[in-house]
N, CA and C atoms as a LAMMPS dump frame, in Angstrom:
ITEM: TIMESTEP
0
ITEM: NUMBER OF ATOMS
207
ITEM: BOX BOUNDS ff ff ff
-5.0000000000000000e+02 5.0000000000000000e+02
-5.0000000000000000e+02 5.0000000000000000e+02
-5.0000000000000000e+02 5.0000000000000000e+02
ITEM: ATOMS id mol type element x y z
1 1 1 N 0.852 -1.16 0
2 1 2 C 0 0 0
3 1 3 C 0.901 1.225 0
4 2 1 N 0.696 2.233 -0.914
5 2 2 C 1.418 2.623 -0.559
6 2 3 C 0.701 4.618 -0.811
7 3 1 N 1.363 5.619 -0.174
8 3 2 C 0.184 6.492 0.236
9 3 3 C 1.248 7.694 -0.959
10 4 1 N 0.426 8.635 -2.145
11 4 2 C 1.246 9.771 -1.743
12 4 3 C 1.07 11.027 -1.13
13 5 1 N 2.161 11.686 -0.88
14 5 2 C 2.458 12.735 0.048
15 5 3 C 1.995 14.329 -0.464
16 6 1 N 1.933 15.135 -0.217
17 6 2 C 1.623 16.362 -0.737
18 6 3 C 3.09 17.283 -0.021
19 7 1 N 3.441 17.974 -1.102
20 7 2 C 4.486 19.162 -0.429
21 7 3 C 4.246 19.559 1.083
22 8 1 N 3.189 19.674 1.243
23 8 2 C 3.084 20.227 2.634
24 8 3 C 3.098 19.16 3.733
25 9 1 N 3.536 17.643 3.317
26 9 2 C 3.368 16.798 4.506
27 9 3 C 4.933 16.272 4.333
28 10 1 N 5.836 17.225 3.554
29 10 2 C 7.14 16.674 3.927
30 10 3 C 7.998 17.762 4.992
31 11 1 N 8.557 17.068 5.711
32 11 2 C 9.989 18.246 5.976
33 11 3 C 11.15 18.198 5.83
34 12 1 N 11.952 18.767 5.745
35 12 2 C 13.465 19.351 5.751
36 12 3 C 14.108 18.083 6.13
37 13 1 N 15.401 17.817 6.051
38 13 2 C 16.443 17.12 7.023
39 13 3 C 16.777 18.002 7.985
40 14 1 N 16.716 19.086 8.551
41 14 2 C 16.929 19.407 9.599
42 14 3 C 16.11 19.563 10.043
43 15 1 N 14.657 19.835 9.733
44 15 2 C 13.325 19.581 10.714
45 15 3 C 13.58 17.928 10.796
46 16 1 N 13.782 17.025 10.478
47 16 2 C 13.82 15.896 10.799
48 16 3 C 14.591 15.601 11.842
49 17 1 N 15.67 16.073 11.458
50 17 2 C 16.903 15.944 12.589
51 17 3 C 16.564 15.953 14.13
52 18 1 N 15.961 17.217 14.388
53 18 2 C 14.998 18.103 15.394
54 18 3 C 14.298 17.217 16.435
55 19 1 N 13.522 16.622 14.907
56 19 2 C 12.301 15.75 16.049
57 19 3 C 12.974 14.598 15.976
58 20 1 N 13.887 14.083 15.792
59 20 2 C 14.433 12.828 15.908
60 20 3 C 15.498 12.959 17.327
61 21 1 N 15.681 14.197 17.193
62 21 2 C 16.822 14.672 18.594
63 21 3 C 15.914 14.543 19.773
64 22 1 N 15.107 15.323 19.52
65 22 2 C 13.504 15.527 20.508
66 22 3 C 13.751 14.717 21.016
67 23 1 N 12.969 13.367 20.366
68 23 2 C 12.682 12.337 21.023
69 23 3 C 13.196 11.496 21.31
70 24 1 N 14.84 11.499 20.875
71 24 2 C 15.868 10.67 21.365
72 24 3 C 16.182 11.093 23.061
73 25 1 N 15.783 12.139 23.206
74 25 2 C 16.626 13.001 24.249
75 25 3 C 17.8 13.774 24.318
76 26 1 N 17.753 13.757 22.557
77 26 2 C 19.531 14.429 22.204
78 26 3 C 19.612 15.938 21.93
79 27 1 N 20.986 15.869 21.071
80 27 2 C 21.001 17.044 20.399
81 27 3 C 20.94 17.044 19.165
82 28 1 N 20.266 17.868 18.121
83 28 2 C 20.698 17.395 16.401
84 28 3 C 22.104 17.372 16.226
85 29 1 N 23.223 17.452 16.619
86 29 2 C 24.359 17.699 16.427
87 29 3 C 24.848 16.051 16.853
88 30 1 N 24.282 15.75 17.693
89 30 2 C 24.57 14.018 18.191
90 30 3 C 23.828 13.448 17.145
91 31 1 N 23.187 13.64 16.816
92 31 2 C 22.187 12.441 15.833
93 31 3 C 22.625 12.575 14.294
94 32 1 N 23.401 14.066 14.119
95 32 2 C 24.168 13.954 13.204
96 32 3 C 25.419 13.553 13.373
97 33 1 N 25.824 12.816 14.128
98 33 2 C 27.639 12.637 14.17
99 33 3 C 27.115 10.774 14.215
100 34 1 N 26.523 10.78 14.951
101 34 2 C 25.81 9.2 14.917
102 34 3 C 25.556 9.033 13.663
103 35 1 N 24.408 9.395 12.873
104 35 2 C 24.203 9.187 11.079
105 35 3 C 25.676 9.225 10.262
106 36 1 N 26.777 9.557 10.508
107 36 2 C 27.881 10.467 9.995
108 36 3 C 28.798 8.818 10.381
109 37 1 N 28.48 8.246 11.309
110 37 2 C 29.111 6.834 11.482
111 37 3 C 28.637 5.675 10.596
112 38 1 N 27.369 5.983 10.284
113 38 2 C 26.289 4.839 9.571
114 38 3 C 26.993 4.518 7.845
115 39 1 N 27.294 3.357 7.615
116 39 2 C 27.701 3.274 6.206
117 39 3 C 26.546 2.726 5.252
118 40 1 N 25.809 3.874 4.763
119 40 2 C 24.598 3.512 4.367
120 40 3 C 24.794 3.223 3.034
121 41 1 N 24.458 2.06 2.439
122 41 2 C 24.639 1.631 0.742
123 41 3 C 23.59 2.239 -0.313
124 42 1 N 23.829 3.019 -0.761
125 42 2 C 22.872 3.207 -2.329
126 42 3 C 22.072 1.985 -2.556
127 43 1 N 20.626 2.137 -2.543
128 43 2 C 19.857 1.194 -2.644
129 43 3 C 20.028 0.781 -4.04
130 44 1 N 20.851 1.379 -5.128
131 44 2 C 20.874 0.117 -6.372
132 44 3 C 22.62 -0.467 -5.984
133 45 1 N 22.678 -0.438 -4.819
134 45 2 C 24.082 -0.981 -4.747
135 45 3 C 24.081 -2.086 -3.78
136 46 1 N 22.551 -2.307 -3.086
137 46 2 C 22.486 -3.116 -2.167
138 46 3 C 22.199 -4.488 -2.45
139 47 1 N 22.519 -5.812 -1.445
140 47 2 C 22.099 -6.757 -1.517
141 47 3 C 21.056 -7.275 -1.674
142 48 1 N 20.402 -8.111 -2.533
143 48 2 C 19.44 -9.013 -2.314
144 48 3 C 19.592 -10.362 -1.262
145 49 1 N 18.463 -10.318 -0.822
146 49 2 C 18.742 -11.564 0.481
147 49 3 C 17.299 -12.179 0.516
148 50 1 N 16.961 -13.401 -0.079
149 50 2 C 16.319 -14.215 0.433
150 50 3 C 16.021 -14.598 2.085
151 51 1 N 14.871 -13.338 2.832
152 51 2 C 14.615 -13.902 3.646
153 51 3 C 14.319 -14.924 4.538
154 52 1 N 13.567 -15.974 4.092
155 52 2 C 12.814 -17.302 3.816
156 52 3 C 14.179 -17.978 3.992
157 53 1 N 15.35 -18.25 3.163
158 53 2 C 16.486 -18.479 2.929
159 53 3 C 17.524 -18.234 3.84
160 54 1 N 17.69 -17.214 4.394
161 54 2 C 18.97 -16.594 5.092
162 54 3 C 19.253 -17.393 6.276
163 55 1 N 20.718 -17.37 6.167
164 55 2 C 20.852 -17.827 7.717
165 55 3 C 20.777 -16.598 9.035
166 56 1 N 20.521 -17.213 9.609
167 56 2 C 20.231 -16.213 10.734
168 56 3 C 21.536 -16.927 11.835
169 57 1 N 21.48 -15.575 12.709
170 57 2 C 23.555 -16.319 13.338
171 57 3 C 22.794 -17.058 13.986
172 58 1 N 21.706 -17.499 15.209
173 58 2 C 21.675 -18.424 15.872
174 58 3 C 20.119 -19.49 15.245
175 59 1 N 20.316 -19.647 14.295
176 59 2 C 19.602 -20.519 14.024
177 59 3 C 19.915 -21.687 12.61
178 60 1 N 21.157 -21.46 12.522
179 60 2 C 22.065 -22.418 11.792
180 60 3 C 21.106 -22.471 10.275
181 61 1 N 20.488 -21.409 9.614
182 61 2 C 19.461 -21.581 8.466
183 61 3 C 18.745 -22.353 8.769
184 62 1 N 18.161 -22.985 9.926
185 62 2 C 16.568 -23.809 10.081
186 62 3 C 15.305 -22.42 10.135
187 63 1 N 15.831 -21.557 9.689
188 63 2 C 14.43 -20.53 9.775
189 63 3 C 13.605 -20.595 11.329
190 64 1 N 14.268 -21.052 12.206
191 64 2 C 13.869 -20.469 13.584
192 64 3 C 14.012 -19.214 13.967
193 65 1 N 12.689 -18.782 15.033
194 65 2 C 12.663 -17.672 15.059
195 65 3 C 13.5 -16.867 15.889
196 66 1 N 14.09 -15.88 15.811
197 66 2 C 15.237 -15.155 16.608
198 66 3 C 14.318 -14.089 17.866
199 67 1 N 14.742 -14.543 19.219
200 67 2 C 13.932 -13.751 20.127
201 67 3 C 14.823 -12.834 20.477
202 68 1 N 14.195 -11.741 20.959
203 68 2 C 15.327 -10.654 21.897
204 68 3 C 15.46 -11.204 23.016
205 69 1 N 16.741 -10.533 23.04
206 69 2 C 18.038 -10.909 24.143
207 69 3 C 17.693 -10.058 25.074
């Protein structure tokens, strides 16, 4: 499903930044040095991965489900 947006329901990267600091409890200046660590791949540069397929580290590819730790 997928919805579109109108100019007026986007914002900025630094209005983003903002409310992402907000509600982290940060500063935009932390949430930019944090993003600034992230090695984010160009989505036509990224992997395909058979979910269904993948191994997962503790489930040796039997497709068991992974709980939080």
């Amino acid at each position: 499903m997928s919805r579109e947006s109108s100019d007026a329901d986007m914002i900025s990267d630094e209005e983003f930044t903002e409310l992402l600091a907000d509600a982290e409890g940060t500063t935009p200046l932390e949430i930019e040095r944090g993003a600034a660590k992230l090695d984010i791949v160009p989505p036509e540069r990224a992997t395909i991965v058979d979910v269904d397929k993948a191994q997962l580290p503790d489930d040796e590819g039997r497709g068991d489900k992974i709980h939080d730790q």
